[in-house]
PDB file of N, CA, C and O in Angstrom:
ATOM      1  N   UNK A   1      64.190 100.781 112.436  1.00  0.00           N
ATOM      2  CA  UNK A   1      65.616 101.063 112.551  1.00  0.00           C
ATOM      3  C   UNK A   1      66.225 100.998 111.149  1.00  0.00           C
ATOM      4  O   UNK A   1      66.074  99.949 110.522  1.00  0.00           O
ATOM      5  N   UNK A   2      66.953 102.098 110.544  1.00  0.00           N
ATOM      6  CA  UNK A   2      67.774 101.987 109.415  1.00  0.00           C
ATOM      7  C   UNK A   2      68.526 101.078 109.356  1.00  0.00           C
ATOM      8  O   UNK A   2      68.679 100.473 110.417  1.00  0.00           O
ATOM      9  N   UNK A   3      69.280 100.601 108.192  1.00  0.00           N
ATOM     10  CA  UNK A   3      70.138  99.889 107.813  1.00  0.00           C
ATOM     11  C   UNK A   3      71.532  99.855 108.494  1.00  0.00           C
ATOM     12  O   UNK A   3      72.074  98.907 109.061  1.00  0.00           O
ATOM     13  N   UNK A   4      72.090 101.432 108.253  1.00  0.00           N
ATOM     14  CA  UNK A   4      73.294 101.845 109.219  1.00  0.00           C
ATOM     15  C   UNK A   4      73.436 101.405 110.691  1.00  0.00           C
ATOM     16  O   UNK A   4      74.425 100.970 111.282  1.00  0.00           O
ATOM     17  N   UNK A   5      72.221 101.630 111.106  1.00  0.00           N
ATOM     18  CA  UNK A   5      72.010 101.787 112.808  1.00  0.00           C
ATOM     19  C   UNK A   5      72.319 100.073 113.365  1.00  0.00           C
ATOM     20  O   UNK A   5      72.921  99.596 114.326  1.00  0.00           O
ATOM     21  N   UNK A   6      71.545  99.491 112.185  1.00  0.00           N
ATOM     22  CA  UNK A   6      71.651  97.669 112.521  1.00  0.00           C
ATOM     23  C   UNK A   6      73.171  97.260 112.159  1.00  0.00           C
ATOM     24  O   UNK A   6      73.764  96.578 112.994  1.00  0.00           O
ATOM     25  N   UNK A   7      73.782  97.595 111.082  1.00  0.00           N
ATOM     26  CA  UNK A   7      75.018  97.672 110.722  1.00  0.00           C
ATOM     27  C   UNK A   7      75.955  97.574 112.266  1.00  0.00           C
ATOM     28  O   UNK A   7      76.358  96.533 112.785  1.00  0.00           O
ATOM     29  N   UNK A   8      76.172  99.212 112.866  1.00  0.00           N
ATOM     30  CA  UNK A   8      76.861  99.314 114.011  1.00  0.00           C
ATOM     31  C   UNK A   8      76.226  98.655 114.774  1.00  0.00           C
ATOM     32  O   UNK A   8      77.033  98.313 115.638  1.00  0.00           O
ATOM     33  N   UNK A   9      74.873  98.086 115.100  1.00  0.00           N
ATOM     34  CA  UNK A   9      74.364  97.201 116.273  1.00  0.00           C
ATOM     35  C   UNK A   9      75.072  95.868 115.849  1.00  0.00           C
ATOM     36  O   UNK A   9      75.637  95.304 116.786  1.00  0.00           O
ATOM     37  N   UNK A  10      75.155  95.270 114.670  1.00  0.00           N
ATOM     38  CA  UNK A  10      76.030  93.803 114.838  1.00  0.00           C
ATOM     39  C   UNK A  10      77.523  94.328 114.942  1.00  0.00           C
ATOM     40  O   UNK A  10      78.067  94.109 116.024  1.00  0.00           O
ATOM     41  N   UNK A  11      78.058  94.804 114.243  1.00  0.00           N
ATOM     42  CA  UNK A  11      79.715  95.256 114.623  1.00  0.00           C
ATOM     43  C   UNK A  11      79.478  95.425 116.334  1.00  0.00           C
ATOM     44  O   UNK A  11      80.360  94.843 116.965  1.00  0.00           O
ATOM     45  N   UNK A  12      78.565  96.037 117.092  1.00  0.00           N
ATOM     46  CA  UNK A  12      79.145  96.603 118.124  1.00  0.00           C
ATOM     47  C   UNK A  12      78.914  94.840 118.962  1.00  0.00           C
ATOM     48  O   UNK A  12      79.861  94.301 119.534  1.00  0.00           O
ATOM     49  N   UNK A  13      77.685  94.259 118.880  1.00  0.00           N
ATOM     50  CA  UNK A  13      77.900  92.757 119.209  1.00  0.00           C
ATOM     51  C   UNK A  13      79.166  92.182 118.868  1.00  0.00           C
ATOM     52  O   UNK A  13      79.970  92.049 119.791  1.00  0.00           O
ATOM     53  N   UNK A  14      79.447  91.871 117.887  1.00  0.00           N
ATOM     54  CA  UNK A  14      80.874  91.548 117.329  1.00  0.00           C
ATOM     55  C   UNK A  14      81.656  91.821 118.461  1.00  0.00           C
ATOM     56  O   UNK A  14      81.846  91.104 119.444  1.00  0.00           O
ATOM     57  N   UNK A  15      82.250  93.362 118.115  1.00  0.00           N
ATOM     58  CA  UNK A  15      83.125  93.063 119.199  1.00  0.00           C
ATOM     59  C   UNK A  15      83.108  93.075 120.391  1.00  0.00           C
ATOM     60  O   UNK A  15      84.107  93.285 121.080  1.00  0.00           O
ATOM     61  N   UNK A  16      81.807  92.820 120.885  1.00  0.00           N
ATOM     62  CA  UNK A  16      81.550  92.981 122.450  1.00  0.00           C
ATOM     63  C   UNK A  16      82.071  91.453 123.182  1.00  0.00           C
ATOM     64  O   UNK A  16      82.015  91.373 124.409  1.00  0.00           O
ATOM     65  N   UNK A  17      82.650  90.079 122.241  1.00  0.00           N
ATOM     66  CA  UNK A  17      83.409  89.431 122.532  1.00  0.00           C
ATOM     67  C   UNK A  17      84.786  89.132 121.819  1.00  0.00           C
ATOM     68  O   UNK A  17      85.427  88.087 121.711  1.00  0.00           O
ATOM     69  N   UNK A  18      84.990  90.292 121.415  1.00  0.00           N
ATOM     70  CA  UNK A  18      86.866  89.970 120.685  1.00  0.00           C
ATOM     71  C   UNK A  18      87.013  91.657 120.525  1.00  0.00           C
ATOM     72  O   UNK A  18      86.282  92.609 120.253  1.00  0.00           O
ATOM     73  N   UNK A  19      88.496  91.393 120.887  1.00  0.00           N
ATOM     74  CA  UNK A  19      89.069  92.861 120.560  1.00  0.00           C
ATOM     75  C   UNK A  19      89.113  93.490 119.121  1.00  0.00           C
ATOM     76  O   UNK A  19      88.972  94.673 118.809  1.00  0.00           O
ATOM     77  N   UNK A  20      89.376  92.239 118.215  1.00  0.00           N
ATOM     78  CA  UNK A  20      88.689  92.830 116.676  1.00  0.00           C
ATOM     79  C   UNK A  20      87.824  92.329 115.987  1.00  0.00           C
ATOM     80  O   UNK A  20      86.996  91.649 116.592  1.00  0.00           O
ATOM     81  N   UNK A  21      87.714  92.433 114.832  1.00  0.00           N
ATOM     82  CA  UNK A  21      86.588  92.256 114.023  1.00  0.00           C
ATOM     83  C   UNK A  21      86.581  90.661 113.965  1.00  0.00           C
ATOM     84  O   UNK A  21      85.462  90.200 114.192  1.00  0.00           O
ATOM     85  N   UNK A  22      87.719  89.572 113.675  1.00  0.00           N
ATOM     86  CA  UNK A  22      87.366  88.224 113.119  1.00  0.00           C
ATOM     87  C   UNK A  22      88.331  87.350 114.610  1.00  0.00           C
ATOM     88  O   UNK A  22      88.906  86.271 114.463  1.00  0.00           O
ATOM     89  N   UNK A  23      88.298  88.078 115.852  1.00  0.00           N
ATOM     90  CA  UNK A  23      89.520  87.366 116.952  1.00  0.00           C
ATOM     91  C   UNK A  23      89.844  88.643 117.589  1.00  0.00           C
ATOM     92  O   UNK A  23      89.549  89.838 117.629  1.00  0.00           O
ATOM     93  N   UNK A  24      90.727  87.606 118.137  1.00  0.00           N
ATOM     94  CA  UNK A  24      91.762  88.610 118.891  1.00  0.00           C
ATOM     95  C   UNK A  24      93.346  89.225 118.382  1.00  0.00           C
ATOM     96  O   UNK A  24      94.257  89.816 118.961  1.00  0.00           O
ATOM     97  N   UNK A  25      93.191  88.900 117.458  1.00  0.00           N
ATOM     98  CA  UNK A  25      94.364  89.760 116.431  1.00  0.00           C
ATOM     99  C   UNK A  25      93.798  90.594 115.888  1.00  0.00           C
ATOM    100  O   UNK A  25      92.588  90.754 116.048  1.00  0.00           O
ATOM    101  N   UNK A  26      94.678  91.493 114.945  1.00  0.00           N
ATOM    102  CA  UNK A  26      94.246  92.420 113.863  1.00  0.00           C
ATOM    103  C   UNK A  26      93.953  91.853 112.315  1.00  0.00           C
ATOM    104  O   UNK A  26      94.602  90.808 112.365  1.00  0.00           O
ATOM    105  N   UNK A  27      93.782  91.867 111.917  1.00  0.00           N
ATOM    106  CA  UNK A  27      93.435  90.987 110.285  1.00  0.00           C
ATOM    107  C   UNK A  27      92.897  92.203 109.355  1.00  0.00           C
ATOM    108  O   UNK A  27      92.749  93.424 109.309  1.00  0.00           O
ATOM    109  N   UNK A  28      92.663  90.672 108.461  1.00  0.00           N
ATOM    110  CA  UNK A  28      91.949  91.707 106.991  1.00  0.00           C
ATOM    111  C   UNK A  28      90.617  92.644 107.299  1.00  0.00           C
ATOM    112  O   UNK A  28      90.424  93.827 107.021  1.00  0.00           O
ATOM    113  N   UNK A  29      89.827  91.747 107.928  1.00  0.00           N
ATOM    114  CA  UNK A  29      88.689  92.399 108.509  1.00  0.00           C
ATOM    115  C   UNK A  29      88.440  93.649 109.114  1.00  0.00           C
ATOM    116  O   UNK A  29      87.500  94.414 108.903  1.00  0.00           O
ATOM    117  N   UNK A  30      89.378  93.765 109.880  1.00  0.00           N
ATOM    118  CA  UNK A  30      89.757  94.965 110.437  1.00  0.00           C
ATOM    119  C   UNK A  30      89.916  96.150 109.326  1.00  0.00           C
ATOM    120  O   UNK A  30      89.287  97.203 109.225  1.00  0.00           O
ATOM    121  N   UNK A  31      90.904  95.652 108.579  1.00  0.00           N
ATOM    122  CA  UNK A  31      91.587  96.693 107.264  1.00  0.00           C
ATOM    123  C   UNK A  31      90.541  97.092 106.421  1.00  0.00           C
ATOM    124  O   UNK A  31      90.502  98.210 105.907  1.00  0.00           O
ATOM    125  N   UNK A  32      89.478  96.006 106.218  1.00  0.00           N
ATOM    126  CA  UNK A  32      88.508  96.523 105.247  1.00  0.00           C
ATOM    127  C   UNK A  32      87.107  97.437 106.061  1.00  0.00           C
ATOM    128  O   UNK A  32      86.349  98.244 105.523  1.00  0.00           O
ATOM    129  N   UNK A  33      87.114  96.957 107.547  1.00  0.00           N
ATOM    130  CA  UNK A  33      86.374  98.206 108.205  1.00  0.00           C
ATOM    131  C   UNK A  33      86.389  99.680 108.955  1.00  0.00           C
ATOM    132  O   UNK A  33      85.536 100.413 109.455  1.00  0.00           O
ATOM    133  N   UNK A  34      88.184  99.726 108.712  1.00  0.00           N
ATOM    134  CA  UNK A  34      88.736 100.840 109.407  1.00  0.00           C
ATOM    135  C   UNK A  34      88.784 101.956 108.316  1.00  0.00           C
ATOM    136  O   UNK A  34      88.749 103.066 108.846  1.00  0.00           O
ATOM    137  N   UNK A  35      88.877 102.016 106.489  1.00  0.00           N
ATOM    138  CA  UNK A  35      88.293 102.952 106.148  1.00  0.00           C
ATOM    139  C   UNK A  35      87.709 104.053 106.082  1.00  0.00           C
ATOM    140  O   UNK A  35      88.129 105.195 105.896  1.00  0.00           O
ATOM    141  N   UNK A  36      85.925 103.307 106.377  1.00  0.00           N
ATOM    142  CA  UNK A  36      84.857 103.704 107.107  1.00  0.00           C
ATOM    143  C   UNK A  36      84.970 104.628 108.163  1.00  0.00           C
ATOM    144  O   UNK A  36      84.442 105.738 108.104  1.00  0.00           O
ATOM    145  N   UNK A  37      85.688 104.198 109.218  1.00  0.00           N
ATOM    146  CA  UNK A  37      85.431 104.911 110.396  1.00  0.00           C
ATOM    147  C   UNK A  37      86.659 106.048 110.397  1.00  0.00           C
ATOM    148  O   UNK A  37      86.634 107.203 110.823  1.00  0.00           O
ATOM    149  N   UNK A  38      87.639 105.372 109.823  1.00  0.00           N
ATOM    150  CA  UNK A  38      88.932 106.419 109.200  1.00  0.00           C
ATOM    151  C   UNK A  38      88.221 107.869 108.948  1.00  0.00           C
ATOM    152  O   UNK A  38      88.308 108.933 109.560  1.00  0.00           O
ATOM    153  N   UNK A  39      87.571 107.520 107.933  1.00  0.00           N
ATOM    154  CA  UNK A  39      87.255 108.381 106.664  1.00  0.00           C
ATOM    155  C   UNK A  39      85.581 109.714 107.688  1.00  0.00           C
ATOM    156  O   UNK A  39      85.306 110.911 107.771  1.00  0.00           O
ATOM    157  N   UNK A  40      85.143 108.651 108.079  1.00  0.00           N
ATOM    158  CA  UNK A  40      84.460 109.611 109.171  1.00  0.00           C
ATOM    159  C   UNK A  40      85.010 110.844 110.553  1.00  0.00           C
ATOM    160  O   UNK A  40      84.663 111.938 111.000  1.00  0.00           O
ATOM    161  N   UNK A  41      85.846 110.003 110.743  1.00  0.00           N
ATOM    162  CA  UNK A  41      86.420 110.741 111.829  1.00  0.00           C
ATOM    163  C   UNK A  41      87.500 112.122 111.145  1.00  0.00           C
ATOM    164  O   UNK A  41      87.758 113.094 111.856  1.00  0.00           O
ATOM    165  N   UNK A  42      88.002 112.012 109.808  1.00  0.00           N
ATOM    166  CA  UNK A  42      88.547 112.892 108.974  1.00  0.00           C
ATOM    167  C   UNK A  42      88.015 113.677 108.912  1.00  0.00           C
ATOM    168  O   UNK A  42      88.528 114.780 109.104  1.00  0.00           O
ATOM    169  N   UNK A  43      86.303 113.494 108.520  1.00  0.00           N
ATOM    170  CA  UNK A  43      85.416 114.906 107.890  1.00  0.00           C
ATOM    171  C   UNK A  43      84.404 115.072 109.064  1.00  0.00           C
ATOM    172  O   UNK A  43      83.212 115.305 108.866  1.00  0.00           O
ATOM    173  N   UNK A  44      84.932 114.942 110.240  1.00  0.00           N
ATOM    174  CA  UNK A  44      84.406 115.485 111.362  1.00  0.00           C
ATOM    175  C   UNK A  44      83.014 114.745 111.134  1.00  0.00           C
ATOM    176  O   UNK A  44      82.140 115.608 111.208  1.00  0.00           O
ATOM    177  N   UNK A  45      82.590 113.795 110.946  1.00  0.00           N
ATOM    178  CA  UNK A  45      81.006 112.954 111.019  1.00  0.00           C
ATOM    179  C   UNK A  45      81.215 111.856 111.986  1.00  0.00           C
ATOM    180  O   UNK A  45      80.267 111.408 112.630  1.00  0.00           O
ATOM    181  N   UNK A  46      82.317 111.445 112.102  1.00  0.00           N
ATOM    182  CA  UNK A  46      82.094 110.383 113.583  1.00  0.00           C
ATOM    183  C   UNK A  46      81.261 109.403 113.691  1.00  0.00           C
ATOM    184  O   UNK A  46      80.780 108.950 112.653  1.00  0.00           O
ATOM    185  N   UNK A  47      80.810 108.721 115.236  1.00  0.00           N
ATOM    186  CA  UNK A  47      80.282 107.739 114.953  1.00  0.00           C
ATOM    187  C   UNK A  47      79.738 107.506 116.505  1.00  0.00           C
ATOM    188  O   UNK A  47      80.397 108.015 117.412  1.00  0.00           O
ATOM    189  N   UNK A  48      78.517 106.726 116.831  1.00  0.00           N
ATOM    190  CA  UNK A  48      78.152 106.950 118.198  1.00  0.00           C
ATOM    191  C   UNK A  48      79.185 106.435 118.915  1.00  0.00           C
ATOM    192  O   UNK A  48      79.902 105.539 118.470  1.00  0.00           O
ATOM    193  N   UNK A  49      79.331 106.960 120.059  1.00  0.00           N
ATOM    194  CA  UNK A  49      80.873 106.652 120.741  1.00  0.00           C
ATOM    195  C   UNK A  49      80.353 106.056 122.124  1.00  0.00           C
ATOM    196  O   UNK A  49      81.162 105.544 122.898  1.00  0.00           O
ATOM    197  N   UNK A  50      78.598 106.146 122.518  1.00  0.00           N
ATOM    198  CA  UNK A  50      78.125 105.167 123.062  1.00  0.00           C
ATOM    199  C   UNK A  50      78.185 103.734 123.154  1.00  0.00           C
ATOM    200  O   UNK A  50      78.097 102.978 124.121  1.00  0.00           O
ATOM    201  N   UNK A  51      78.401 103.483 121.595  1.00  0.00           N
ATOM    202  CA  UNK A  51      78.864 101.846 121.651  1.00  0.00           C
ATOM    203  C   UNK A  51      80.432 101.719 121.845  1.00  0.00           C
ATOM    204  O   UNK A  51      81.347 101.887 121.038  1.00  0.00           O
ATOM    205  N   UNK A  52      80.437 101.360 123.213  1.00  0.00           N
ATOM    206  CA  UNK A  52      81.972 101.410 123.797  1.00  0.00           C
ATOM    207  C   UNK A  52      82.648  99.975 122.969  1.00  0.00           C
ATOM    208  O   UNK A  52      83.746  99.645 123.418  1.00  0.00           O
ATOM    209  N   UNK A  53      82.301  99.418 122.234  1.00  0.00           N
ATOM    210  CA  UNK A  53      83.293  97.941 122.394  1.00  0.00           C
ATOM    211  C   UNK A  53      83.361  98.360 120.522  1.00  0.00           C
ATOM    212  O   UNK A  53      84.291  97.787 119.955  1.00  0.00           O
ATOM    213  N   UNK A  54      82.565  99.180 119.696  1.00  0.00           N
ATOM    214  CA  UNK A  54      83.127 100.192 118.592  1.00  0.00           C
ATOM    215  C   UNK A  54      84.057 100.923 118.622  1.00  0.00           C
ATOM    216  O   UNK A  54      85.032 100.882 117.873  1.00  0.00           O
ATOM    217  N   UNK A  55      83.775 101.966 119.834  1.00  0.00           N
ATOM    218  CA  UNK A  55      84.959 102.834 120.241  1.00  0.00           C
ATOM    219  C   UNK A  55      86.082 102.118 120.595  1.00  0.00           C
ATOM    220  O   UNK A  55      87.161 102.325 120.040  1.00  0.00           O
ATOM    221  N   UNK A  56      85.931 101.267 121.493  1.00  0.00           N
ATOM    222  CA  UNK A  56      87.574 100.537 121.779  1.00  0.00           C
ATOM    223  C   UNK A  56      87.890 100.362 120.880  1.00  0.00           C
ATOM    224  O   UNK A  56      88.809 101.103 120.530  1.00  0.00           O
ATOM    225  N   UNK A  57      87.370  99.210 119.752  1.00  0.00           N
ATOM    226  CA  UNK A  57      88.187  99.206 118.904  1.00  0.00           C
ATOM    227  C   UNK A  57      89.003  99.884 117.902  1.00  0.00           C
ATOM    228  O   UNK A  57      90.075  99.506 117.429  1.00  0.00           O
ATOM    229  N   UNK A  58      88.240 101.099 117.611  1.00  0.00           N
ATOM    230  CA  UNK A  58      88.486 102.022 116.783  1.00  0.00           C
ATOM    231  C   UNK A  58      90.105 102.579 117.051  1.00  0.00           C
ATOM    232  O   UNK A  58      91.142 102.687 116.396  1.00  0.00           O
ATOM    233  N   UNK A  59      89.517 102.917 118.749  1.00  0.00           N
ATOM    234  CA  UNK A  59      90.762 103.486 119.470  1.00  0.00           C
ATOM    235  C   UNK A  59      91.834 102.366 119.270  1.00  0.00           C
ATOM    236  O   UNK A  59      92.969 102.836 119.197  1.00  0.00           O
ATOM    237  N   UNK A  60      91.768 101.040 119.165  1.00  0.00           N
ATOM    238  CA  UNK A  60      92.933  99.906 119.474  1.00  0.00           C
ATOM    239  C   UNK A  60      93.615 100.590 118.189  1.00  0.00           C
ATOM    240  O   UNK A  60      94.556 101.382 118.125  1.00  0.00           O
ATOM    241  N   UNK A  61      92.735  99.949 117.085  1.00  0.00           N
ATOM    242  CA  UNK A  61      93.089 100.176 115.049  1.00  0.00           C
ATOM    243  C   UNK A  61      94.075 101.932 115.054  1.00  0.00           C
ATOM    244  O   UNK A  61      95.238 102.022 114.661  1.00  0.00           O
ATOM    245  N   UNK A  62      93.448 102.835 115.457  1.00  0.00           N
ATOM    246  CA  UNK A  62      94.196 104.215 115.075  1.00  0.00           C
ATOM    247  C   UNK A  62      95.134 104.174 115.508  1.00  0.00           C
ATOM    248  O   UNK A  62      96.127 104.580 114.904  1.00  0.00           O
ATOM    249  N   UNK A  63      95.215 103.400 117.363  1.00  0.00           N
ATOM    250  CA  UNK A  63      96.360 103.683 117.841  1.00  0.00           C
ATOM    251  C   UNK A  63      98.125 103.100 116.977  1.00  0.00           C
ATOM    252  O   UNK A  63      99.297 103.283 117.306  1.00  0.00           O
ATOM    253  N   UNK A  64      97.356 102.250 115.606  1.00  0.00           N
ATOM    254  CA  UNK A  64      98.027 101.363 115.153  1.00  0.00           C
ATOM    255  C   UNK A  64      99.663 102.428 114.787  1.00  0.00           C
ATOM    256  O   UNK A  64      99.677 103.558 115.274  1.00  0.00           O
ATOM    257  N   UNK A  65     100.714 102.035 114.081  1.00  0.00           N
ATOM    258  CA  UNK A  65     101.911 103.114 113.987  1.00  0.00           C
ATOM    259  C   UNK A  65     101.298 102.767 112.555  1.00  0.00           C
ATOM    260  O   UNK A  65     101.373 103.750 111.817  1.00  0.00           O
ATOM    261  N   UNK A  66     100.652 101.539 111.882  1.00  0.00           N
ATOM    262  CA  UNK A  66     100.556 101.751 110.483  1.00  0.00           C
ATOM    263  C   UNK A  66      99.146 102.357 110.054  1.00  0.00           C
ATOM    264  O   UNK A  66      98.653 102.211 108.936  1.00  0.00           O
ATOM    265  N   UNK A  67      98.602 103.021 111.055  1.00  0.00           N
ATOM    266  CA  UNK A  67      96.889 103.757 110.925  1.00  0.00           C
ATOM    267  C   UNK A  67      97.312 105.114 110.296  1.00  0.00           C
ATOM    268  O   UNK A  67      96.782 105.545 109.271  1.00  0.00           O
ATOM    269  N   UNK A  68      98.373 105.812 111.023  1.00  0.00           N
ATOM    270  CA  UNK A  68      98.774 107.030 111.015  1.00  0.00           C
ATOM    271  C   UNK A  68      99.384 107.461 109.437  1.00  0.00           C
ATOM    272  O   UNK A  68      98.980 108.421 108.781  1.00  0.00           O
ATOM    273  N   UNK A  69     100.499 106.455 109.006  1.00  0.00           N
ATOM    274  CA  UNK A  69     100.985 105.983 107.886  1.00  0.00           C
ATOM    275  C   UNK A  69      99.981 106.198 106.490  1.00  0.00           C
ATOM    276  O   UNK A  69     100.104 106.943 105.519  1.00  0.00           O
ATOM    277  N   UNK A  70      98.886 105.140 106.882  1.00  0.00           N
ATOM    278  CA  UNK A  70      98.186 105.613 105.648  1.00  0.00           C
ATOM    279  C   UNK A  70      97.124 107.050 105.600  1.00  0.00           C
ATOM    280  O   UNK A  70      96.358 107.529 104.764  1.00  0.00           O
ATOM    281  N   UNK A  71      97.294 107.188 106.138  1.00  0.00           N
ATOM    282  CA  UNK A  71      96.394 108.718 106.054  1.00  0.00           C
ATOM    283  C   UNK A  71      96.970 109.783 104.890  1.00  0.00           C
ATOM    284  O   UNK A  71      98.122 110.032 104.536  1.00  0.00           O
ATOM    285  N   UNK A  72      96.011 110.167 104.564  1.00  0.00           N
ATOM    286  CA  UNK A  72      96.201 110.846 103.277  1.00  0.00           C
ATOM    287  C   UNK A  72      97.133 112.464 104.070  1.00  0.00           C
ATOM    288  O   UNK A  72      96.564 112.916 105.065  1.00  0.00           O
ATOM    289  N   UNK A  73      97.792 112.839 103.840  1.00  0.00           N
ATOM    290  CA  UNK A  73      98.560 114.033 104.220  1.00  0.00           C
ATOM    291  C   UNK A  73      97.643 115.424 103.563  1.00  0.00           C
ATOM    292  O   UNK A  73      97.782 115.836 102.411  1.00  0.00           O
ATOM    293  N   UNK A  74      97.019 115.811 104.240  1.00  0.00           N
ATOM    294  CA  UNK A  74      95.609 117.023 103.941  1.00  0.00           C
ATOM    295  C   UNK A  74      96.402 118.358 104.099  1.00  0.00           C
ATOM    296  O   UNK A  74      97.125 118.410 105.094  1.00  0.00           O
ATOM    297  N   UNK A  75      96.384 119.360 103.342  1.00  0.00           N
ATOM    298  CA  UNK A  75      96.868 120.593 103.672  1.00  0.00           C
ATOM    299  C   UNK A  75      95.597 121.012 104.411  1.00  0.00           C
ATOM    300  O   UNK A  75      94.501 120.458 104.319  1.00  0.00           O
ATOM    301  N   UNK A  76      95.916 122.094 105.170  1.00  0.00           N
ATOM    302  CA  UNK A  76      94.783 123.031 105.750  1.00  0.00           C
ATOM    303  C   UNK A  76      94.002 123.969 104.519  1.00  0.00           C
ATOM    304  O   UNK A  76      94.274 124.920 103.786  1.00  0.00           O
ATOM    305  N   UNK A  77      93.120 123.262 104.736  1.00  0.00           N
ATOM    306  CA  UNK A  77      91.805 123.806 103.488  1.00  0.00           C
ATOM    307  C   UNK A  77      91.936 123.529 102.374  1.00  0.00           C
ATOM    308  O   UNK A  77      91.605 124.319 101.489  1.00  0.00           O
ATOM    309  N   UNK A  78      92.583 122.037 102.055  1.00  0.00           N
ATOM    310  CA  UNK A  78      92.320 121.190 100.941  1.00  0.00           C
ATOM    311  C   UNK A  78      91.034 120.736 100.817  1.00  0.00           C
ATOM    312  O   UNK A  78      90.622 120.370  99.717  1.00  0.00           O
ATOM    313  N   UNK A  79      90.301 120.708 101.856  1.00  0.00           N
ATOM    314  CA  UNK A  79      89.235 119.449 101.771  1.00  0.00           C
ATOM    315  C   UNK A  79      88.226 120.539 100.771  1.00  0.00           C
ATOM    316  O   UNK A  79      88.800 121.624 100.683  1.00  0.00           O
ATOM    317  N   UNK A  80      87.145 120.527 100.152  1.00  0.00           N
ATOM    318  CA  UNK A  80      86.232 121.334  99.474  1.00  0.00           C
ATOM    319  C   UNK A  80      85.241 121.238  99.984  1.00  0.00           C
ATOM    320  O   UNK A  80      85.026 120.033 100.113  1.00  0.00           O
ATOM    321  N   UNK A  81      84.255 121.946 100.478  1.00  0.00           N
ATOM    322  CA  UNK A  81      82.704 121.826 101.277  1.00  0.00           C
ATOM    323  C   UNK A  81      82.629 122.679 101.837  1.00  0.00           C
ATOM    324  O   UNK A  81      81.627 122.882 102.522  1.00  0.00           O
TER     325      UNK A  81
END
């Protein structure tokens, strides 16, 4: 098993008993792993959506009003690739 794959296997343990990363609040932890999944879901690469207690959370974090906020404002066919 790759590195990545073990990566999302402890995150998805993680939160398979707390709604976020360090509890049941939102925290730093959160902020420094939502990036990542930010930044994936931007350039259409995603993330297995099999691990449901990843996905929840993901879904909790975006649904945030300050998730939306920081997003970089992209024109249509800024991105290069």
């Amino acid at each position: 098993m790759d590195c990545a794959c073990q990566n999302l296997d402890w995150i998805e343990r993680t939160l398979d008993d707390h709604r976020f990363m360090a509890g049941e609040c939102f925290t730093l932890a959160d902020c420094a792993f939502l990036p990542r999944f930010g930044l994936a879901e931007t350039y259409a690469i995603g993330f297995d959506r099999d691990r449901k207690a990843l996905a929840g959370w993901f879904d909790r974090v975006r649904d945030r009003p300050s998730y939306a906020l920081a997003l970089p404002k992209l024109e249509k066919g800024s991105i290069d690739g």
